[in-house]
C-alpha positions in Angstrom: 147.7 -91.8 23.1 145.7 -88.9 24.3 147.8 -86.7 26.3 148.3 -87.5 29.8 147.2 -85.2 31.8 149.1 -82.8 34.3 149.4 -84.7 37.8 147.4 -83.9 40.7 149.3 -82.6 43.7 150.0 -85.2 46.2 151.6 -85.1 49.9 154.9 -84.5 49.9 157.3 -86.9 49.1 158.4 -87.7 53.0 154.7 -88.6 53.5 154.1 -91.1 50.4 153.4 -94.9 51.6 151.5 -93.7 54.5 148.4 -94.0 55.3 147.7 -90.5 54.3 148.9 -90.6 51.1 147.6 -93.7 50.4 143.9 -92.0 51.5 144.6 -89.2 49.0 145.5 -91.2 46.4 142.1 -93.2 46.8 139.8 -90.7 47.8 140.9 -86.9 46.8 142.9 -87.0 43.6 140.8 -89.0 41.6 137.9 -86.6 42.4 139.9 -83.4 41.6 141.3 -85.0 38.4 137.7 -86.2 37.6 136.5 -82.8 37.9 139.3 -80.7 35.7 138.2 -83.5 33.2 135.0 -82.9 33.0 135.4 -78.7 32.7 138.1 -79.6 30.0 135.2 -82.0 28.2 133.1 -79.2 28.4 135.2 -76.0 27.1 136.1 -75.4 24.0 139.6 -74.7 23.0 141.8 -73.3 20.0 143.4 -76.7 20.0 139.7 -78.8 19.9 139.6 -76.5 16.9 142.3 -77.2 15.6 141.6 -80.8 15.8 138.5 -80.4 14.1 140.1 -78.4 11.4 141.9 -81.4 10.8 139.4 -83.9 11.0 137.7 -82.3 8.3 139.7 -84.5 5.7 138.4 -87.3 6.7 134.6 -86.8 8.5 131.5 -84.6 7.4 128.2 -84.0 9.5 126.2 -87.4 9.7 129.1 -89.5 9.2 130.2 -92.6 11.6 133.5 -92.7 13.7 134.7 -95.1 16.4 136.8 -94.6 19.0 138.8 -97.1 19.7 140.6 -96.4 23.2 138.3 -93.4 23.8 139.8 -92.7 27.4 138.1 -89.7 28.7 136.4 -89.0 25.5 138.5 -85.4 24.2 138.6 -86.9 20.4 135.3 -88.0 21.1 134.7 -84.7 21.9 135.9 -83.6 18.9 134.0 -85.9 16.3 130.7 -85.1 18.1 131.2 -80.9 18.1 132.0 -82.3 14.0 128.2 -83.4 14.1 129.5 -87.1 13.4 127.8 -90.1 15.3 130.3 -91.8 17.7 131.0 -95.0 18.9 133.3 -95.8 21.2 135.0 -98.2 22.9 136.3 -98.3 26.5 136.9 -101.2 28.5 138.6 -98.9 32.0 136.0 -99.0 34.4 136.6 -95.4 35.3 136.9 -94.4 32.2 133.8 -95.6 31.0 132.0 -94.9 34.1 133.1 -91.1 33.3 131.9 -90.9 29.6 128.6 -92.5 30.8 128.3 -89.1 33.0 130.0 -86.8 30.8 128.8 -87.7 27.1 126.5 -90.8 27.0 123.5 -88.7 27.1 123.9 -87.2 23.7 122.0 -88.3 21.4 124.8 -89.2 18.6 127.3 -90.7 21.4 127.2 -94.8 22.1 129.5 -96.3 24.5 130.5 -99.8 24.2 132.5 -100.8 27.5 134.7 -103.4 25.7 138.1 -103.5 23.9 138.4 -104.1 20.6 140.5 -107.1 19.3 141.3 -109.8 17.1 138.2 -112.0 18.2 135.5 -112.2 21.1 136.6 -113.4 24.5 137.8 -111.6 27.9 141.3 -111.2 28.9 143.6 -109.1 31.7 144.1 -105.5 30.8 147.3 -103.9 32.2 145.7 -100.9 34.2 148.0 -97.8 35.7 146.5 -94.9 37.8 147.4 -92.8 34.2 144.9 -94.0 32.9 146.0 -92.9 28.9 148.8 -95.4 29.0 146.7 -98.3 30.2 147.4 -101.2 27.9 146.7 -104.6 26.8 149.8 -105.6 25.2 152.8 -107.0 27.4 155.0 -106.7 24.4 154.2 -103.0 24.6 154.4 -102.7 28.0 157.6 -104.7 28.0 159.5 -101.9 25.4 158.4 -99.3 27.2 159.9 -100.5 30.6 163.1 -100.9 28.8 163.5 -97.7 27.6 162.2 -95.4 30.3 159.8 -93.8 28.5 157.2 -94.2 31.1 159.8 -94.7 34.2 157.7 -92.6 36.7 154.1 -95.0 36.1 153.2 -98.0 37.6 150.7 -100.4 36.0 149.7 -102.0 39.3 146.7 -104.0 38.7 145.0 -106.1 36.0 141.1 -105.7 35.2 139.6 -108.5 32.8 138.2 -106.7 30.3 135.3 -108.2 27.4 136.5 -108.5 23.8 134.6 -107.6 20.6 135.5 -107.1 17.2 135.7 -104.4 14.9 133.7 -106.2 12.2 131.0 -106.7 14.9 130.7 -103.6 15.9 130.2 -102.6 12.0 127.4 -105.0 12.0 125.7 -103.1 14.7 126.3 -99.8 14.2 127.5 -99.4 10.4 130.5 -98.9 8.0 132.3 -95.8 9.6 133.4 -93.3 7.8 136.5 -93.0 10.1 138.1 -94.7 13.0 140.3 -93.4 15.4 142.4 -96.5 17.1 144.3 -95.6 20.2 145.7 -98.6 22.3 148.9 -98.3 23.8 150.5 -101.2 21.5 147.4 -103.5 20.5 146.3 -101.4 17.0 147.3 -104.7 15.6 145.4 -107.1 17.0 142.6 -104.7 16.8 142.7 -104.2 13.3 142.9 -108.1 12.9 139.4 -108.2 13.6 138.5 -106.1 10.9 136.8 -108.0 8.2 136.3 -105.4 5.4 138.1 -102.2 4.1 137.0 -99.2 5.6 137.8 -95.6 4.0 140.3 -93.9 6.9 141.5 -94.8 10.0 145.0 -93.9 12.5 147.2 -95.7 14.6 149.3 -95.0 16.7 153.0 -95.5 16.9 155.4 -96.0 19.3 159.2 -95.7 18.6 159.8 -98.8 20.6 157.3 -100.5 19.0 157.7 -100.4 15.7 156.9 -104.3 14.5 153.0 -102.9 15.5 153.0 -100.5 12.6 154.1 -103.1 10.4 151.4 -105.7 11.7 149.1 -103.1 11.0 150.2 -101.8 7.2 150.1 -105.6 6.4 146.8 -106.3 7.6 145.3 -103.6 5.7 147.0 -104.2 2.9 145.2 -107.0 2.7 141.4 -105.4 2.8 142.2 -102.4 0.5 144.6 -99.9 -1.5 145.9 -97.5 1.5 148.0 -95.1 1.3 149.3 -93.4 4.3 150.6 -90.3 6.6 151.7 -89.4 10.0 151.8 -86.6 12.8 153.7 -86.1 15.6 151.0 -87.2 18.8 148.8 -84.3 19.8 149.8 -82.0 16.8 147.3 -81.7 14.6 149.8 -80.9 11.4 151.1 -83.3 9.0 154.9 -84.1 9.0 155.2 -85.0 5.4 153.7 -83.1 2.6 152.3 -85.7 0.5 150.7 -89.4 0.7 152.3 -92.1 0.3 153.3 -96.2 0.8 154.3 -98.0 4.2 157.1 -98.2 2.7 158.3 -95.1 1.6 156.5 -93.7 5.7 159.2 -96.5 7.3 162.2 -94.5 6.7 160.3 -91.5 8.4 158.8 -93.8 11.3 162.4 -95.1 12.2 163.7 -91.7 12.2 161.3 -90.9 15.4 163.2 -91.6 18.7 163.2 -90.1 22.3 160.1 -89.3 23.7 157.8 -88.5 20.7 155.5 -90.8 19.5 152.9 -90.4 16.2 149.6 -91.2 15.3 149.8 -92.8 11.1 146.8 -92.3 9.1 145.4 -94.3 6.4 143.4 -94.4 3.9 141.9 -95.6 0.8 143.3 -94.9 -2.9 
């Protein structure tokens, strides 16, 4: 998940479920968070570069990457500073609305406002005011309740959100070089709509959640000979110092507990 970002100052806590707060929450804070966004989008930072460092194992200039669960677009970001062409995928409303100000005007940028998944069709997304952990899988949502990970969010609405396909979106666009899936729990189903191998891609992983990696090594194994990797979310550093199969990464993956979480990269032999 990208990295949810700081809170904006509300009323004080004596004053939430008023009307004020209520007003702030509607009207103010979404433009001041809006607006650090955007200066963040803009600026360039040691980690962006260190990001892009990274990246640089699996994506060269010209090359295609989708983002799958863009958000606010800072990996995005990223793969287009890489000269890459992007495509991503975005199904929040605000979210997309924001990339359409903030990046849809380049060039090498396309936005698709849909979620990827297993096959065309519509269906409720689970949508919190933190945006990042926004998610279309109740099973996720459901693990993540349990263990109080996320104890402070709400996810207090659901928007019906359009459907594609991975392997649809290759029809239109290309066979990507790289693709960068970030869902909150539903890298399965999104991978299950993927029709051909393609040569890297991450996921990522969630302690509670761990049946999702699985879902995912399986499917894959099914398109191509991956091998595979992980990081610790938002560190840009491998945690093991070689490649290797699911099965040796499980041990590893089941080691990870409290509040950490990883991204698990794969790709082809």
């Amino acid at each position: 998940m990208e990295a949810l970002q700081s809170a904006v100052k509300t009323p004080a806590a004596p004053l939430r479920g008023t009307y004020l707060h209520r007003w702030w929450r509607s009207h103010i804070a979404p433009r001041i968070e809006w607006a650090r966004n955007r200066r963040q989008l803009r600026t360039w930072t040691k980690s962006d570069e260190a990001w892009k460092n990274f990246y640089g194992e699996f994506i060269r200039s010209g090359d295609l990457v989708f983002d799958v669960g863009a958000n606010l677009g800072f990996r995005s970001k990223i793969f287009l500073a890489m000269e890459a062409t992007v495509v991503a995928l975005e199904p929040q409303e605000s979210c997309a609305n924001f990339l359409r100000r903030t990046l849809d005007s380049r060039g090498h940028f396309h936005l698709i406002k849909m979620a990827a998944g297993p096959a065309p069709g519509r269906t409720g997304m689970h949508v919190s005011e933190d945006h990042p952990v926004s998610s279309l899988s109740p099973e996720w949502l459901a693990a993540v309740k349990k263990s109080g990970r996320f104890e402070q969010i709400a996810w207090d609405r659901v928007q019906e959100v359009e459907i594609t396909t991975l392997q649809t979106v290759i029809e239109q666009f290309g066979r990507p070089a790289f693709v960068k899936i970030d869902v909150e729990g539903f890298e399965a189903e999104v991978l299950a709509g993927l029709g051909s191998a393609i040569p890297a891609l991450s996921v990522e992983f969630t302690p509670e959640h761990t049946g999702a990696a699985e879902k995912c090594a399986r499917l894959l194994a099914k398109l191509g000979d991956y091998e595979c990797r992980h990081c610790f979310g938002d560190r840009p550093d491998w945690w093991a110092d070689r490649w290797m199969s699911f099965e040796e990464l499980s041990p590893q993956l089941a080691a990870i507990n409290g509040i950490d979480f990883a991204d698990i990269y794969f790709r082809l032999k």
